[in-house]
mmCIF file as Biopython writes it, N, C-alpha, C and O atoms, coordinates in Angstrom:
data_model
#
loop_
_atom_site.group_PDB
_atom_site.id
_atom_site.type_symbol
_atom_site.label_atom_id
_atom_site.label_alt_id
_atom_site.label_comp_id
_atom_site.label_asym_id
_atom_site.label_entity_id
_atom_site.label_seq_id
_atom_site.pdbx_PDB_ins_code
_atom_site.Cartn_x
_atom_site.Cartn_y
_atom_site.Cartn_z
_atom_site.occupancy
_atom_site.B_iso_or_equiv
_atom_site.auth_seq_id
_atom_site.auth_asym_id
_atom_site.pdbx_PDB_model_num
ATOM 1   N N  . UNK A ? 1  ? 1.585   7.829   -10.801 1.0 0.0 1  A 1 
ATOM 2   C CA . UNK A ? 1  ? 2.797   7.462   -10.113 1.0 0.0 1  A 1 
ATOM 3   C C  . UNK A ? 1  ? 2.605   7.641   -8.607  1.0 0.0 1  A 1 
ATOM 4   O O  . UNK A ? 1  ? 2.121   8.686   -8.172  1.0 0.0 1  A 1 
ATOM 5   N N  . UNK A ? 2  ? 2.965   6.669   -7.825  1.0 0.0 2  A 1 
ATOM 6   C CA . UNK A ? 2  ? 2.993   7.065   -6.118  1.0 0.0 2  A 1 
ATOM 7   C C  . UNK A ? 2  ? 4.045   7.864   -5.963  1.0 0.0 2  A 1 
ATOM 8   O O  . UNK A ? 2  ? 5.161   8.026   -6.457  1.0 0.0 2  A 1 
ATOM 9   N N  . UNK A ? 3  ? 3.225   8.408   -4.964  1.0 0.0 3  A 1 
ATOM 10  C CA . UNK A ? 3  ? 3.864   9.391   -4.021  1.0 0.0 3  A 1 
ATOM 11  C C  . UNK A ? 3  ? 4.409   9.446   -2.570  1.0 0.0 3  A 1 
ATOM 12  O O  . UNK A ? 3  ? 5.080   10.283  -1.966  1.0 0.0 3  A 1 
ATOM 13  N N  . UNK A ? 4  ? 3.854   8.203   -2.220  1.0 0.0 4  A 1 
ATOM 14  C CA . UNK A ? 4  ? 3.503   8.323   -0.655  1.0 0.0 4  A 1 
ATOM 15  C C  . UNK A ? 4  ? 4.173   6.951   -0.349  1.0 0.0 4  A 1 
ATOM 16  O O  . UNK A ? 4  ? 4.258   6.150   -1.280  1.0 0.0 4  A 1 
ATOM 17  N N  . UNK A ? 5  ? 4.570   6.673   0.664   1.0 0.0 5  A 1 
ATOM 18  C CA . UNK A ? 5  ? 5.314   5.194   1.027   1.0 0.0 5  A 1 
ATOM 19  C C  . UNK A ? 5  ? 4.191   4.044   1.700   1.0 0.0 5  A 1 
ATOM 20  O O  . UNK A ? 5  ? 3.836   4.140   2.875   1.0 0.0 5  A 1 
ATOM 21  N N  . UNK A ? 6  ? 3.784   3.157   0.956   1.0 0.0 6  A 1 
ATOM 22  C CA . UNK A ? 6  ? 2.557   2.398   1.336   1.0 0.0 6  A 1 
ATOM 23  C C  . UNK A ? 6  ? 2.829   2.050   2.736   1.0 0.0 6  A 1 
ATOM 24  O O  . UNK A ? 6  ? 1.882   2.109   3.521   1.0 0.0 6  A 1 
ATOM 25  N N  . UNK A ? 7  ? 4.086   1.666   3.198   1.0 0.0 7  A 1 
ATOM 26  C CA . UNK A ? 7  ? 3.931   1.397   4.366   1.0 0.0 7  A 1 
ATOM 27  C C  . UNK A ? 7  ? 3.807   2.157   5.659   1.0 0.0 7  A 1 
ATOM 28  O O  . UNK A ? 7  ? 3.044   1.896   6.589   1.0 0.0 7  A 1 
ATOM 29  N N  . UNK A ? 8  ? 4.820   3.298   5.555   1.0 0.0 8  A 1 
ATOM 30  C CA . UNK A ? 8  ? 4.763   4.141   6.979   1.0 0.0 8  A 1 
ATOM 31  C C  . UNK A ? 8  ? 4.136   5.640   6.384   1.0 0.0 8  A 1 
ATOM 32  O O  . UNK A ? 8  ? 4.342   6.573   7.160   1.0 0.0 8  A 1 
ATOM 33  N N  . UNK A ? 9  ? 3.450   5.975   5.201   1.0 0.0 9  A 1 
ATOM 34  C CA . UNK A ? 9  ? 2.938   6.649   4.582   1.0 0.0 9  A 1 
ATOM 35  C C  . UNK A ? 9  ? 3.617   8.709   4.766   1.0 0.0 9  A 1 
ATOM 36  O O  . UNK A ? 9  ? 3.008   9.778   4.755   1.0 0.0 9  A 1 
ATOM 37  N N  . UNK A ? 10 ? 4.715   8.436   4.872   1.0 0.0 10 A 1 
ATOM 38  C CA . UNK A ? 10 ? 5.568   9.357   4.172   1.0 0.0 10 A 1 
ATOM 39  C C  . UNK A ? 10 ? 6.067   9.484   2.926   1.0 0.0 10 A 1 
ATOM 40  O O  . UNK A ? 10 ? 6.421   8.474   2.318   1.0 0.0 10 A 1 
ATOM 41  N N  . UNK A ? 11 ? 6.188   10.978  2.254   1.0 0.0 11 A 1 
ATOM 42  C CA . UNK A ? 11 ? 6.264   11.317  1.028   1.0 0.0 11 A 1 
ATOM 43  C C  . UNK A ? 11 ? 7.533   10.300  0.704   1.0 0.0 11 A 1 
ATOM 44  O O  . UNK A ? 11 ? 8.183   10.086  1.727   1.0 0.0 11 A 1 
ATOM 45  N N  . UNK A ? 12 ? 8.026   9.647   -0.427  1.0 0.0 12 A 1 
ATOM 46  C CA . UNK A ? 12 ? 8.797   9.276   -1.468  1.0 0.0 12 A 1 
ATOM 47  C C  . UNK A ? 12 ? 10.582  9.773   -1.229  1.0 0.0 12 A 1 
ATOM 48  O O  . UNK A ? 12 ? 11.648  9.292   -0.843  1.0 0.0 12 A 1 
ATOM 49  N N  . UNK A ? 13 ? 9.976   11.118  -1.784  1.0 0.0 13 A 1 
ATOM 50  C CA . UNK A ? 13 ? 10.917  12.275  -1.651  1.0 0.0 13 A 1 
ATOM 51  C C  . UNK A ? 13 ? 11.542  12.529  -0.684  1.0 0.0 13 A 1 
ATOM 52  O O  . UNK A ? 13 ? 12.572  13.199  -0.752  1.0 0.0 13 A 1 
ATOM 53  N N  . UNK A ? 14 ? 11.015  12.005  0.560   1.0 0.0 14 A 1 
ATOM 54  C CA . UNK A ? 14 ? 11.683  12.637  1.926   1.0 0.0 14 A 1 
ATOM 55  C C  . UNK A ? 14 ? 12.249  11.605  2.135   1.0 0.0 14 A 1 
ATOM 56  O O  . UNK A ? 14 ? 11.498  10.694  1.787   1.0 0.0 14 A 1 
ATOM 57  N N  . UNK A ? 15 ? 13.318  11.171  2.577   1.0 0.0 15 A 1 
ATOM 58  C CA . UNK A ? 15 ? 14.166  10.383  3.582   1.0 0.0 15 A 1 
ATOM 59  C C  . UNK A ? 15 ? 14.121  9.024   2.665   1.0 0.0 15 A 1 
ATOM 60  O O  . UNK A ? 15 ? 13.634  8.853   1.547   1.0 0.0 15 A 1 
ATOM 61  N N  . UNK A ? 16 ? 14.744  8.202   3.462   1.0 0.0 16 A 1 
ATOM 62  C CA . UNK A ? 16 ? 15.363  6.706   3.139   1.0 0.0 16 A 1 
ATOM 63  C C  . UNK A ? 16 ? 14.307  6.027   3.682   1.0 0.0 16 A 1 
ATOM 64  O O  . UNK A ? 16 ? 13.826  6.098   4.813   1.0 0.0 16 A 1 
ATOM 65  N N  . UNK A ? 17 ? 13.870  5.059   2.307   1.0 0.0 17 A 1 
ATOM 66  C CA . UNK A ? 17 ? 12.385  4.147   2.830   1.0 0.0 17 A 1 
ATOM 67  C C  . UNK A ? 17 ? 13.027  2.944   2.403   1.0 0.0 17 A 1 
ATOM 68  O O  . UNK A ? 17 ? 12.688  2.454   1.325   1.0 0.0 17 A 1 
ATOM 69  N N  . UNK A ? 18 ? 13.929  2.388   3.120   1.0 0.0 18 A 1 
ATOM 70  C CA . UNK A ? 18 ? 14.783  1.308   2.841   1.0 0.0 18 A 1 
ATOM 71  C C  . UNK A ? 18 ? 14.282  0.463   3.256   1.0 0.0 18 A 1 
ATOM 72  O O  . UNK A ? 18 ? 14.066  -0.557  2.601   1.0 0.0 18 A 1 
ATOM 73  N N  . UNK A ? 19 ? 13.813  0.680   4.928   1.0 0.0 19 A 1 
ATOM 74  C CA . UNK A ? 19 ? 13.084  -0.047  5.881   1.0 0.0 19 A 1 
ATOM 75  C C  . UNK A ? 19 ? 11.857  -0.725  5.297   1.0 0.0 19 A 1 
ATOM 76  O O  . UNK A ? 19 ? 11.456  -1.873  5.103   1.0 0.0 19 A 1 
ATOM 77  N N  . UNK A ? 20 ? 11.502  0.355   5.131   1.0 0.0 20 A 1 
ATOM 78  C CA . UNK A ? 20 ? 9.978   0.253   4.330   1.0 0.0 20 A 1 
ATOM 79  C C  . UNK A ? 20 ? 9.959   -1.066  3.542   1.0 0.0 20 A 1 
ATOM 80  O O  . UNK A ? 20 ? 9.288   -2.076  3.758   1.0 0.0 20 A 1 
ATOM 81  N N  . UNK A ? 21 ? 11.082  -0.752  2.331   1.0 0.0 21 A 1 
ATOM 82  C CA . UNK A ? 21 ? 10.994  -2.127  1.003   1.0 0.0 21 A 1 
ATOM 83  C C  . UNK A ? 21 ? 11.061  -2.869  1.767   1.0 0.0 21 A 1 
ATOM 84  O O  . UNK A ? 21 ? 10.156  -3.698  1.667   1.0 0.0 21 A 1 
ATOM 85  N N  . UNK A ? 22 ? 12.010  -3.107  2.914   1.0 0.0 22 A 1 
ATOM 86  C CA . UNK A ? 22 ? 12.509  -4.142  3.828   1.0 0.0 22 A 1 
ATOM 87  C C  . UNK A ? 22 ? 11.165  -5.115  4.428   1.0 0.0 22 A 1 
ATOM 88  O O  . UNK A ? 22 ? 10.920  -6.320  4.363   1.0 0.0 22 A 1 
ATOM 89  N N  . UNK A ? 23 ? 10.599  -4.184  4.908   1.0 0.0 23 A 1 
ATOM 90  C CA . UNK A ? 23 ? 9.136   -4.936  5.940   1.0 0.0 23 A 1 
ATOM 91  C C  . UNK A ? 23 ? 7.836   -4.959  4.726   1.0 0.0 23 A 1 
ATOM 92  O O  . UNK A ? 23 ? 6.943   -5.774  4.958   1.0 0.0 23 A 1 
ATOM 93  N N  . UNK A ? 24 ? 7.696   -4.100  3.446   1.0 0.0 24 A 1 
ATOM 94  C CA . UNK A ? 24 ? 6.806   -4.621  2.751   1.0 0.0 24 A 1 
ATOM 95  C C  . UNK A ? 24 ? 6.881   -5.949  2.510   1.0 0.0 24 A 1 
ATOM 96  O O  . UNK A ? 24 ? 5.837   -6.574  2.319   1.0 0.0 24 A 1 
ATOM 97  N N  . UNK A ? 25 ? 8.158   -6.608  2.478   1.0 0.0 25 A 1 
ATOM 98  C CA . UNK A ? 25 ? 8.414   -8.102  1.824   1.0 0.0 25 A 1 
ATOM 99  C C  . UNK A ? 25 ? 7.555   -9.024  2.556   1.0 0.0 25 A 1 
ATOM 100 O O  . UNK A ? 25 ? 7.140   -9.867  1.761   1.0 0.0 25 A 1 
ATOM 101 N N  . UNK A ? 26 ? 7.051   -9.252  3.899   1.0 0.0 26 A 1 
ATOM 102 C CA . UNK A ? 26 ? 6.669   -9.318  4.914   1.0 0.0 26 A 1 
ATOM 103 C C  . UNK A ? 26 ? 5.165   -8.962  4.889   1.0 0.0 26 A 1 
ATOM 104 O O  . UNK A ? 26 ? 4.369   -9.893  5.017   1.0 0.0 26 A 1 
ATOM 105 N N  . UNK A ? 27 ? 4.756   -7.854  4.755   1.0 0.0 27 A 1 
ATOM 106 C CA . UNK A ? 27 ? 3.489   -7.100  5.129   1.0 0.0 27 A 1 
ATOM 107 C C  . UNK A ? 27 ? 2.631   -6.418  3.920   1.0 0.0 27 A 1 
ATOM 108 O O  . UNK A ? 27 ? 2.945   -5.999  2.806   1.0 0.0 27 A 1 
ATOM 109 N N  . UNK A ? 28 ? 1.502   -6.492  4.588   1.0 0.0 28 A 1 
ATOM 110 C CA . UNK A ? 28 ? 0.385   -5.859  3.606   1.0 0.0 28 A 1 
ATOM 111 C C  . UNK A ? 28 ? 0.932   -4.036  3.186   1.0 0.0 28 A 1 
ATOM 112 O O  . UNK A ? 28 ? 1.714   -3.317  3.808   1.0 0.0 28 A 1 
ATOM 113 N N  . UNK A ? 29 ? 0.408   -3.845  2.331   1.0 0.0 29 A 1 
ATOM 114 C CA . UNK A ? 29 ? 0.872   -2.233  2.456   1.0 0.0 29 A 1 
ATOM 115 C C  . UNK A ? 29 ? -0.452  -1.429  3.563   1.0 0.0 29 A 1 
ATOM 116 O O  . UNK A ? 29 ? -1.639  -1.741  3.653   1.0 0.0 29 A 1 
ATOM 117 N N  . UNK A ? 30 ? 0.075   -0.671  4.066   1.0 0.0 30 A 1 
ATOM 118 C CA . UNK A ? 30 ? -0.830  0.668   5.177   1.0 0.0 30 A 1 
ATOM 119 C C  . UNK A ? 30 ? -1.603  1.503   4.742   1.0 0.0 30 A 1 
ATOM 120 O O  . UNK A ? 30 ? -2.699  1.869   5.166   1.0 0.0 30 A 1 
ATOM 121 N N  . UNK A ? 31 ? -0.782  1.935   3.527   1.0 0.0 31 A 1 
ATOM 122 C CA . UNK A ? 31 ? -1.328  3.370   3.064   1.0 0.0 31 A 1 
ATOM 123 C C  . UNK A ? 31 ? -1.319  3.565   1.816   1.0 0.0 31 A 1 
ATOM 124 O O  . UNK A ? 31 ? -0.309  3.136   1.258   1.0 0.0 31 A 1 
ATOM 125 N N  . UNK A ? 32 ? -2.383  4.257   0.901   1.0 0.0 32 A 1 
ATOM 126 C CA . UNK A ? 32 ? -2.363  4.418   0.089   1.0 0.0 32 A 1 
ATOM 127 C C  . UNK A ? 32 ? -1.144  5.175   -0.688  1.0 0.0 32 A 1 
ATOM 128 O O  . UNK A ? 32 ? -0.687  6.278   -0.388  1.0 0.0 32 A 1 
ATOM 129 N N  . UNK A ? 33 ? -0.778  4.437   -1.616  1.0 0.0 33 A 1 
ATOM 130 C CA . UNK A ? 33 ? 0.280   4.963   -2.359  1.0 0.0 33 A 1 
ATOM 131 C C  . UNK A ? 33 ? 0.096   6.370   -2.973  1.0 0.0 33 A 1 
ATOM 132 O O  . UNK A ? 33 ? 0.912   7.290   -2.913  1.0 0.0 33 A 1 
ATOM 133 N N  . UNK A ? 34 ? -1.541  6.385   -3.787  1.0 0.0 34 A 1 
ATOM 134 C CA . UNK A ? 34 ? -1.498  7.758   -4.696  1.0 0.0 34 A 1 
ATOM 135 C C  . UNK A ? 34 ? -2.455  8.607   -3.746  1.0 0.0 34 A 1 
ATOM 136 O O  . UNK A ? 34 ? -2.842  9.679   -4.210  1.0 0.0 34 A 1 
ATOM 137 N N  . UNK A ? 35 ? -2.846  8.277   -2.570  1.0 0.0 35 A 1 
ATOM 138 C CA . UNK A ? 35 ? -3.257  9.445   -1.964  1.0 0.0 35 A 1 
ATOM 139 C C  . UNK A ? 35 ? -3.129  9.759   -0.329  1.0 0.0 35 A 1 
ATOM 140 O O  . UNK A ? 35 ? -3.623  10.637  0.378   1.0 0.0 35 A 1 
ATOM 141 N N  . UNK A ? 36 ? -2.243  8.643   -0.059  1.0 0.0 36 A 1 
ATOM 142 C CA . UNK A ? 36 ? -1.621  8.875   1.931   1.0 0.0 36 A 1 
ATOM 143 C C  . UNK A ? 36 ? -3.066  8.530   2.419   1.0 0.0 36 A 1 
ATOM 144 O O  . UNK A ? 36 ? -2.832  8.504   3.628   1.0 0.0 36 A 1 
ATOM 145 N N  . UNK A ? 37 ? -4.085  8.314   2.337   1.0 0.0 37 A 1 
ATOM 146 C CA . UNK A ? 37 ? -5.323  7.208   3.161   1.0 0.0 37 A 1 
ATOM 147 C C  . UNK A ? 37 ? -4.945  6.068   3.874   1.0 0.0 37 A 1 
ATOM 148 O O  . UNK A ? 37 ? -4.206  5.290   3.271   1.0 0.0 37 A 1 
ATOM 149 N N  . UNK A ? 38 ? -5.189  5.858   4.717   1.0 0.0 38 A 1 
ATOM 150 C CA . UNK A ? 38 ? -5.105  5.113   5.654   1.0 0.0 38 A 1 
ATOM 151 C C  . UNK A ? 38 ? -5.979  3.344   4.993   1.0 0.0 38 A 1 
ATOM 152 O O  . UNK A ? 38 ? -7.195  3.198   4.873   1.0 0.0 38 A 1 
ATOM 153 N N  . UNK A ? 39 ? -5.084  2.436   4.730   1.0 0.0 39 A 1 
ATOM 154 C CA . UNK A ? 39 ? -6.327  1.707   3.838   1.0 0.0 39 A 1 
ATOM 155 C C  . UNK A ? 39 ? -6.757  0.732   5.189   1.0 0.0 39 A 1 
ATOM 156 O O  . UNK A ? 39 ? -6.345  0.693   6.348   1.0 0.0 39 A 1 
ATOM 157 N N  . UNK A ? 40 ? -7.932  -0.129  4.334   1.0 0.0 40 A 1 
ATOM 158 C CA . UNK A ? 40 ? -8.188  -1.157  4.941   1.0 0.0 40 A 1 
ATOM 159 C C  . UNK A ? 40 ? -7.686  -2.502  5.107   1.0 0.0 40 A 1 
ATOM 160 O O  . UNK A ? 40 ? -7.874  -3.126  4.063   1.0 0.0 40 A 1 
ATOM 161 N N  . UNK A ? 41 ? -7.216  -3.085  5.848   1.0 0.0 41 A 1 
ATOM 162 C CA . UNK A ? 41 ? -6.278  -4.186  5.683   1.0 0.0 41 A 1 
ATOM 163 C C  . UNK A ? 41 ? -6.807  -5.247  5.923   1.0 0.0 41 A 1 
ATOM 164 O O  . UNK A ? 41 ? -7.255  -5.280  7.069   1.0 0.0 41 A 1 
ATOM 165 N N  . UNK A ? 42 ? -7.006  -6.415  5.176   1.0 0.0 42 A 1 
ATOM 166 C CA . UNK A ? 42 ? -7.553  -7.760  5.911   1.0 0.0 42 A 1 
ATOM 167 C C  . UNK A ? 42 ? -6.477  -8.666  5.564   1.0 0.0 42 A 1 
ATOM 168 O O  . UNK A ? 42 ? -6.228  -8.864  4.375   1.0 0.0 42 A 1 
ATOM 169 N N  . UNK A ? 43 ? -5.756  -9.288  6.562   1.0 0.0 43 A 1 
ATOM 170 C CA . UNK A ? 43 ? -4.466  -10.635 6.402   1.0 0.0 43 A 1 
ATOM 171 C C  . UNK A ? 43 ? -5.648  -11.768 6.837   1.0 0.0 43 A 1 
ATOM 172 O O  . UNK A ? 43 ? -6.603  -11.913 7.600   1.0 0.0 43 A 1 
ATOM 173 N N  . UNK A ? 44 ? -4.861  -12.474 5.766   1.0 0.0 44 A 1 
ATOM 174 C CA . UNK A ? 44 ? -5.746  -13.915 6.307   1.0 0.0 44 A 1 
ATOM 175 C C  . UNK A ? 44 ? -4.510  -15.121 6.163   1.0 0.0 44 A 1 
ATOM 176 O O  . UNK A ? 44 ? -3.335  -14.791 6.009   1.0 0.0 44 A 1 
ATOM 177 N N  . UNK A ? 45 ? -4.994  -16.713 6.242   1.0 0.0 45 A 1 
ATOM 178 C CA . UNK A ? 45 ? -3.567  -17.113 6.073   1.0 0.0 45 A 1 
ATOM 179 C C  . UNK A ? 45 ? -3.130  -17.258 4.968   1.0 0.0 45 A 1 
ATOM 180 O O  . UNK A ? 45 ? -1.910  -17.386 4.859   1.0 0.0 45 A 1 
ATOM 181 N N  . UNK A ? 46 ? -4.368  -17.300 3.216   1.0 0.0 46 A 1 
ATOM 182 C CA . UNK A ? 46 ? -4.079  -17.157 2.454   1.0 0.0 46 A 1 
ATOM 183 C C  . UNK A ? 46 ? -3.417  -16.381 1.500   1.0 0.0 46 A 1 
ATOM 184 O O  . UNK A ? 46 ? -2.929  -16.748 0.431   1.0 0.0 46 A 1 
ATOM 185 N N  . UNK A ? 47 ? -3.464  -14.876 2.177   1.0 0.0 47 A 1 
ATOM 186 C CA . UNK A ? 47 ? -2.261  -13.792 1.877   1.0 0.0 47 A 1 
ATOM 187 C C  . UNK A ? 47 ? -3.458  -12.439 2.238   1.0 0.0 47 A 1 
ATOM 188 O O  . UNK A ? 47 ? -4.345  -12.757 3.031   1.0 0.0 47 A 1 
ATOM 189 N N  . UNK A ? 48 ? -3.487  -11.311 1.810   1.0 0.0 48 A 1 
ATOM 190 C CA . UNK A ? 48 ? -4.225  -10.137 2.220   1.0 0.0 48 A 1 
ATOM 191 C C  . UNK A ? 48 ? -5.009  -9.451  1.010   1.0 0.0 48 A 1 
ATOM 192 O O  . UNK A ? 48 ? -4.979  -9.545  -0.217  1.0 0.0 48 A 1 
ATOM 193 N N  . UNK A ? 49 ? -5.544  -8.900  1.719   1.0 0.0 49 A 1 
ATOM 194 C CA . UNK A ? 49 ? -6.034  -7.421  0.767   1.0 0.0 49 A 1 
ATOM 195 C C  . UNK A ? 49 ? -5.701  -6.010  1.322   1.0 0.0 49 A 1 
ATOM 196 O O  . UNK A ? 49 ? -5.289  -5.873  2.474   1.0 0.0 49 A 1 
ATOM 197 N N  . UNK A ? 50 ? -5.839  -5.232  0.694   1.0 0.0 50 A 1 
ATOM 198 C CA . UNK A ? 50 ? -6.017  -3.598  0.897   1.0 0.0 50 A 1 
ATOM 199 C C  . UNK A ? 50 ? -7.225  -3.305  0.213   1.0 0.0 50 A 1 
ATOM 200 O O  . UNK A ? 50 ? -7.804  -3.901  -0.696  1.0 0.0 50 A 1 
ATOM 201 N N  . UNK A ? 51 ? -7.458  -2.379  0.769   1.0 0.0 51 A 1 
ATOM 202 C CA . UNK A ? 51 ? -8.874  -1.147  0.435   1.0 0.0 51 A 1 
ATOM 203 C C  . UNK A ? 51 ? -8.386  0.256   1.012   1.0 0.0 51 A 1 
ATOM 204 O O  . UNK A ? 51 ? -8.195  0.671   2.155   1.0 0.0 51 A 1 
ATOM 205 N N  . UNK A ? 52 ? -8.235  0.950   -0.578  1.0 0.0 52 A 1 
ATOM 206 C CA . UNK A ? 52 ? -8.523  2.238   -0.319  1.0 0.0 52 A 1 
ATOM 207 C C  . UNK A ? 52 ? -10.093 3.009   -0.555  1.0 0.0 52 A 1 
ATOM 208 O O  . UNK A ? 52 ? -10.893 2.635   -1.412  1.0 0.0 52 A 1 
ATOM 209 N N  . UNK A ? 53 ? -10.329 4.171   0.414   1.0 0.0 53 A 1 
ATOM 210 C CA . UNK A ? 53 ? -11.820 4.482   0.182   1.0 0.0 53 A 1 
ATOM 211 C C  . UNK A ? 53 ? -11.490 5.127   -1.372  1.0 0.0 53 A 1 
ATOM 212 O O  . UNK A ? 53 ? -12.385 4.909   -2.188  1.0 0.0 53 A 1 
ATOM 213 N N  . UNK A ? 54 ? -10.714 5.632   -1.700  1.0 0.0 54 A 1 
ATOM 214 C CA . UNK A ? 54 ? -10.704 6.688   -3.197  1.0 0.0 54 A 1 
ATOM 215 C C  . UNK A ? 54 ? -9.908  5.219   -4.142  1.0 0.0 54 A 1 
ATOM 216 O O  . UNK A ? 54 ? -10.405 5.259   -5.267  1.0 0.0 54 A 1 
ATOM 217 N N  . UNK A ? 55 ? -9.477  4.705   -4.103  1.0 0.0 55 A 1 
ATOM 218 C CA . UNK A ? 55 ? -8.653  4.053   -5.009  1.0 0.0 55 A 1 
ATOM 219 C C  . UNK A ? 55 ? -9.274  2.325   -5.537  1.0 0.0 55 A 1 
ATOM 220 O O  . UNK A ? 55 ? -9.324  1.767   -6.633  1.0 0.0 55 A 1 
ATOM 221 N N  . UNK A ? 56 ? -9.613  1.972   -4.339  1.0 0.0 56 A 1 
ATOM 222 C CA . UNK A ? 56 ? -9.894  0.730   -4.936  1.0 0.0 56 A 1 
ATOM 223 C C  . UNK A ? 56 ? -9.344  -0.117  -3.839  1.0 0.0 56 A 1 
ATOM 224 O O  . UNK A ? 56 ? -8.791  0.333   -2.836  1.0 0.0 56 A 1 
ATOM 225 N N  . UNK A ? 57 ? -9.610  -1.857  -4.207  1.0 0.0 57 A 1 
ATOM 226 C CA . UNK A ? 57 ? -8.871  -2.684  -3.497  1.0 0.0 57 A 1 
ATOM 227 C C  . UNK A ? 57 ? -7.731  -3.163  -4.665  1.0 0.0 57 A 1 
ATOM 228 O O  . UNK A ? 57 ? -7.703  -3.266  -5.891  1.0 0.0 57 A 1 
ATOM 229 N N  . UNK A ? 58 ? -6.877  -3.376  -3.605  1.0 0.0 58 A 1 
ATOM 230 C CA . UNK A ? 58 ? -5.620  -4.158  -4.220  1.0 0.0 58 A 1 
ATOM 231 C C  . UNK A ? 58 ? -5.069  -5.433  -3.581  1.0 0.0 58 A 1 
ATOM 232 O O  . UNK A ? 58 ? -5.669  -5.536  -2.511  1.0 0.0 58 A 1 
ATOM 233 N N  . UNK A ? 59 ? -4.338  -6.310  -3.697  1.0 0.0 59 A 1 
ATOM 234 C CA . UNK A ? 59 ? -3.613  -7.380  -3.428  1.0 0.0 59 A 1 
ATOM 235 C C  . UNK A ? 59 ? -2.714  -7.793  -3.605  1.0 0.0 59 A 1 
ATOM 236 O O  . UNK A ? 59 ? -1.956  -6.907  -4.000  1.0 0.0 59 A 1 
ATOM 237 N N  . UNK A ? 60 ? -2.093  -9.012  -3.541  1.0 0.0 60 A 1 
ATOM 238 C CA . UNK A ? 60 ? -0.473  -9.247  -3.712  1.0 0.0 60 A 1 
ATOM 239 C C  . UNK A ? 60 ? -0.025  -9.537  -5.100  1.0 0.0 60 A 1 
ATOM 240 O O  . UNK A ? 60 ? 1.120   -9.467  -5.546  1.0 0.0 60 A 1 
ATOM 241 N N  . UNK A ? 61 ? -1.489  -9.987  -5.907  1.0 0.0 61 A 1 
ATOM 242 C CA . UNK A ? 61 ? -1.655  -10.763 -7.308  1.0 0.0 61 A 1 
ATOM 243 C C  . UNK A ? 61 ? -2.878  -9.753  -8.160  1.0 0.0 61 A 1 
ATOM 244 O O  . UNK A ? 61 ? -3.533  -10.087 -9.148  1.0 0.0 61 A 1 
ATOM 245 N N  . UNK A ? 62 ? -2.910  -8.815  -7.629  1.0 0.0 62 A 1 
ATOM 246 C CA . UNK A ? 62 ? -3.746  -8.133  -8.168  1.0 0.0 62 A 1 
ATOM 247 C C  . UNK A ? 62 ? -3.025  -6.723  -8.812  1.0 0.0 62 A 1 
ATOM 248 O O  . UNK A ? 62 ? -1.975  -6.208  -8.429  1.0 0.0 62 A 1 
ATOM 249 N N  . UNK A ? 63 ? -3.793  -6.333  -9.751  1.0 0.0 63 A 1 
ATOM 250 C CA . UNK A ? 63 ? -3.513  -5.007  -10.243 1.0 0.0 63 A 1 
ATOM 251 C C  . UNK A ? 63 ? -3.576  -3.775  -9.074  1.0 0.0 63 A 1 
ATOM 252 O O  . UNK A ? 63 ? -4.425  -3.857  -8.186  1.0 0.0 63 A 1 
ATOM 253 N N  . UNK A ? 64 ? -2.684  -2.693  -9.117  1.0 0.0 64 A 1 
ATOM 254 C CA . UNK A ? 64 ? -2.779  -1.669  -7.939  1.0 0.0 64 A 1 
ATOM 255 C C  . UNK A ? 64 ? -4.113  -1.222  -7.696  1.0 0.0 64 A 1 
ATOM 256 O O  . UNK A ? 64 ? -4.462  -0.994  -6.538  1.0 0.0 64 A 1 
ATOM 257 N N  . UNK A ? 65 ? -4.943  -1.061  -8.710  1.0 0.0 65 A 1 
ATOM 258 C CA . UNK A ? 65 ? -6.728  -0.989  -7.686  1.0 0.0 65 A 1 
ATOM 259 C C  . UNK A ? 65 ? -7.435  -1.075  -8.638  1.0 0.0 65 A 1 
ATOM 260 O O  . UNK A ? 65 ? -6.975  -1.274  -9.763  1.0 0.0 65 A 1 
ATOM 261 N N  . UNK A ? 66 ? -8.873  -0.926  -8.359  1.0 0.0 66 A 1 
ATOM 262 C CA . UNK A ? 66 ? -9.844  -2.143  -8.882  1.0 0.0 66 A 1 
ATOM 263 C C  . UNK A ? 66 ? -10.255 -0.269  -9.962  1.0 0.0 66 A 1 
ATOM 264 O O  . UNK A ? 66 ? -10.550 -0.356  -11.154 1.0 0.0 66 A 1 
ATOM 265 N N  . UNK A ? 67 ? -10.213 0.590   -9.542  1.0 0.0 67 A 1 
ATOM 266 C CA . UNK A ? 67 ? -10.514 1.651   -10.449 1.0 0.0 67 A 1 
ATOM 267 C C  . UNK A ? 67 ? -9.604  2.192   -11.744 1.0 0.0 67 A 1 
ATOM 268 O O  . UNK A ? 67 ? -9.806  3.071   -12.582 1.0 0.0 67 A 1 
ATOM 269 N N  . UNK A ? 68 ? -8.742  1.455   -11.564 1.0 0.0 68 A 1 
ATOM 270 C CA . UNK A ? 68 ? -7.632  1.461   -12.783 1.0 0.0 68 A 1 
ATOM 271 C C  . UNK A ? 68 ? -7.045  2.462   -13.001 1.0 0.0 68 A 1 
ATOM 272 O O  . UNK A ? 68 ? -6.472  2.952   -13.974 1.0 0.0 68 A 1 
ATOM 273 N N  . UNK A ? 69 ? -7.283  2.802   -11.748 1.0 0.0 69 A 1 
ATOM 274 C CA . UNK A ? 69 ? -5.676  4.169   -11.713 1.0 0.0 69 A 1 
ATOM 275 C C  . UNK A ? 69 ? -4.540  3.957   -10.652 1.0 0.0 69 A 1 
ATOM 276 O O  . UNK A ? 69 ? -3.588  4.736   -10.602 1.0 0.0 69 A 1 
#
């Protein structure tokens, strides 16, 4: 389960990530969900990826990461 807010990578638990859902609609995610890492982001015009170093890559049509957790 995440913990962490993919986009501005604050805990869940803390505060109102309203914004957040708001501008994910929009944007690649930032941060790793299950471990607050800083991912790798590539936008292109066809849509993006993420890369986490512990997790995997993910995408918009893809499963949350390529390590299957």
């Amino acid at each position: 389960m995440a913990s962490w807010c993919d986009r501005c990578g604050g805990a869940l638990a803390d505060g109102d990530h309203t914004r957040c859902t708001a501008a994910r609609a929009l944007e690649p995610p930032r941060f790793c969900p299950d471990c607050r890492r800083r991912m790798k982001v590539q936008v292109l015009p066809s849509g993006w990826s993420a890369s986490c170093a512990v997790h995997g890559r993910t995408g918009p049509d893809q499963p949350r990461s390529a390590t299957g957790r």
